[in-house]
N, C-alpha and C positions, 0 to 999 in steps of 0.2 A: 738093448733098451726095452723096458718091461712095458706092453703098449696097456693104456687104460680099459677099466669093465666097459662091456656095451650096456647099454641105457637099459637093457633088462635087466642085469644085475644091480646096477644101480636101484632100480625102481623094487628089486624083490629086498634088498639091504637095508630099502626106508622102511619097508612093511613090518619086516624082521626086530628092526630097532624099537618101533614103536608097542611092537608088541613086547618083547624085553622091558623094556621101561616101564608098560603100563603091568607088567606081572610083579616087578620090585617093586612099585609103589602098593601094589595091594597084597605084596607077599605077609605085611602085619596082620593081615583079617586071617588068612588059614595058620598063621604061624603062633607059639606060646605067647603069653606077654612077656615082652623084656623091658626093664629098665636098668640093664646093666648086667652085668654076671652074677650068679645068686653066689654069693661068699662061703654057701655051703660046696659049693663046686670043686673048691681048691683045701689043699691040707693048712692052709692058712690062711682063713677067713677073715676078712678085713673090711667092715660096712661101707667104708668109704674111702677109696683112697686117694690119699694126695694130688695124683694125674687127672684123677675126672676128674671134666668141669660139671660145675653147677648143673641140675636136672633141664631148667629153663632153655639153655643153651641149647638143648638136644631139637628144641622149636624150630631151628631153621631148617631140618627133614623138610618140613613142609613147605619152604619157599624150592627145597633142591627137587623137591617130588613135581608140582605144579610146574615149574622152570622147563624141568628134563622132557615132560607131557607136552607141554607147549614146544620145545625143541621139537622134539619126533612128529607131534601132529604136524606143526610148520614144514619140517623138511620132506616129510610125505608127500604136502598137498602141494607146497612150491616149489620145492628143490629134490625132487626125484630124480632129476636126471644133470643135475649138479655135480661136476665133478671133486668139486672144492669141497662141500657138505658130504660125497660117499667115502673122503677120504677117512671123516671122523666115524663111517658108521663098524667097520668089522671091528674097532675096541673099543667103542661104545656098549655097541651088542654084545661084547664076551663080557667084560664089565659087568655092565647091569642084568645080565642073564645071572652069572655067579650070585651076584647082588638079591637076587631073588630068593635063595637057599639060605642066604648068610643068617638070621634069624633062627632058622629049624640047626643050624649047627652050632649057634652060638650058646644053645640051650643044654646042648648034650657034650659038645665036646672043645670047648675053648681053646683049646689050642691049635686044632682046627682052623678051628674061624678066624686064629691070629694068621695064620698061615693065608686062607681066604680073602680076608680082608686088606692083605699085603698086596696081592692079585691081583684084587680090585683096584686098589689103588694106582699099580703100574699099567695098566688099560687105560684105567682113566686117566691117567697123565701123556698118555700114548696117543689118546684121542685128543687132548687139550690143545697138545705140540699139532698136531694137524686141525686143527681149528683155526689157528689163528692168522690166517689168511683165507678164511672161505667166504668173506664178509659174512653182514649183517651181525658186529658182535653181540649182540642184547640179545638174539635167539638162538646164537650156533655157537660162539667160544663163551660169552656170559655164562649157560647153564652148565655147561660144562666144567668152566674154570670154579666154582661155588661147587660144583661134586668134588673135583676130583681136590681143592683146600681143602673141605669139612673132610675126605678121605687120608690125607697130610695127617692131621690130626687125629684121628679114628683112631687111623695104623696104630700109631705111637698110643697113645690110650691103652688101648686094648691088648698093646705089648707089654707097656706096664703092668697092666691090671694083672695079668696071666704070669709075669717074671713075680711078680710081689705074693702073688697066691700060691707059688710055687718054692716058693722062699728061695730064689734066686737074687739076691741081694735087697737090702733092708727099703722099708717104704720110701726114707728122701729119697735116699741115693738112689733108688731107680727114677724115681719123678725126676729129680734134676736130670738124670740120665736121658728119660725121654723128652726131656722138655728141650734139652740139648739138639737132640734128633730131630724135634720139628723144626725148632729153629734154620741148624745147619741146611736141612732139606730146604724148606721153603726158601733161605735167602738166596742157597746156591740159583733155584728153579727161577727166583723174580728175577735176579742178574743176570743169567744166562741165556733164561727163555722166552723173557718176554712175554708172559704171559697175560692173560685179563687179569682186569685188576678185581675180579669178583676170586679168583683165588686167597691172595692175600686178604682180603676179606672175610672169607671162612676161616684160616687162617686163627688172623687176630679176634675172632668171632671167640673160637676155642679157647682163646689161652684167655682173654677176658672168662671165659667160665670157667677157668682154674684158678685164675685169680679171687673171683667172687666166691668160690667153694675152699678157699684159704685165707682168705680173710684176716686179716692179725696176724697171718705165720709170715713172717717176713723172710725166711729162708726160701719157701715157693711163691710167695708175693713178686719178693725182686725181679727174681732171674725174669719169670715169667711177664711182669711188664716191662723190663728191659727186651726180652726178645718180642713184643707185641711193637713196641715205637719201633725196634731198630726195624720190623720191616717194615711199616707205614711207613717208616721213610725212607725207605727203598723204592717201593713199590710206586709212591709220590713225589719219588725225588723231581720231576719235571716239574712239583709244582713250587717246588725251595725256591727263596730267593737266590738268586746265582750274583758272584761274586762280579764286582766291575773289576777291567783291568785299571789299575792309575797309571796315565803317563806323568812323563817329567813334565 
């Protein structure tokens, strides 16, 4: 039996986190501007493609940035020596430390950062699964499950973006492709794991901004609000009307 950290580790793992977190949230100021991969990047340059969602959508950054800042400052000043809340700190802090770099790579070397960004994602999904028993969800699995969705999405994104610029199969057919991917993922993780429901949320966040960035294309319209309801009502199913039984 693997016995738990002492309360110093604990206590140096909040420091650690906070500091991570608060270096990703201001890795944009030393980092290029990005608003996506420059389409000179790839040997098949493509201004827009199918998989991003709408620019607008990229706004919720700023609810996962302020969210993640209030988690780390919270669990420093109240739950340092929480054993529930240190569970979610060493793949937090590997997470959002990478996260910090993701920017200055995504500039130079996209394929990289697809590789990166995958990373990230399975950290933060590592920390989500141990969030969600450390109470207080609204400051400890909330910010978490709202990164580690909008990361759900990202992945798949920025896999596209990098398969399609690389003319690894044609622009639908990779967006159906990844759109397939986030689906699959996501519903497998809301059935299985129980997650917050701020995941699904980022989630259906994304695919709503691929919807609105296609518009009239009814080929990536469909699919892509089809997989936005089917997991809202997954993810809500507690709140469906449930069926009576009839007796004789």
């Amino acid at each position: 039996m693997v016995r738990p950290s002492s309360p110093p580790s604990f206590r140096l793992k909040a420091v650690l986190v906070l500091v991570a977190v608060v270096a990703f949230v201001v890795s944009p100021i030393w980092s290029p501007s990005f608003k996506g991969y420059d389409p000179t990047q790839f040997p098949n340059p493509v201004d827009a493609p199918a998989i991003q969602p709408a620019g607008w959508a990229f706004s919720i950054w700023s609810l996962i940035y302020l969210w993640l800042v209030a988690h780390a400052l919270w669990g420093l000043l109240r739950h340092k020596d929480d054993a529930g809340w240190d569970r979610t700190r060493l793949p937090l802090l590997l997470s959002t430390g990478l996260g910090a770099s993701w920017l200055v790579v995504a500039t130079s070397m996209p394929w990289l950062a697809t590789l990166q960004i995958w990373l990230m994602w399975a950290l933060a999904l590592w920390a989500m699964m141990r969030a969600r028993d450390a109470g207080q969800p609204a400051l400890c699995a909330g910010p978490i499950g709202l990164y580690t969705g909008w990361l759900t999405a990202a992945s798949a994104v920025g896999t596209g973006v990098v398969l399609i610029g690389y003319n690894i199969g044609s622009e639908i057919t990779v967006t159906l492709l990844m759109l397939c991917v986030v689906a699959a993922i996501s519903l497998a993780i809301v059935l299985l794991a129980r997650p917050p429901r701020t995941f699904a949320v980022a989630v259906i966040w994304a695919l709503i901004g691929v919807i609105a960035a296609n518009w009239g294309d009814g080929v990536v319209m469909l699919p892509a609000s089809i997989f936005a309801l089917a997991l809202a009502a997954v993810a809500w199913r507690d709140l469906l009307p449930k069926a009576q039984a009839v007796g004789r």
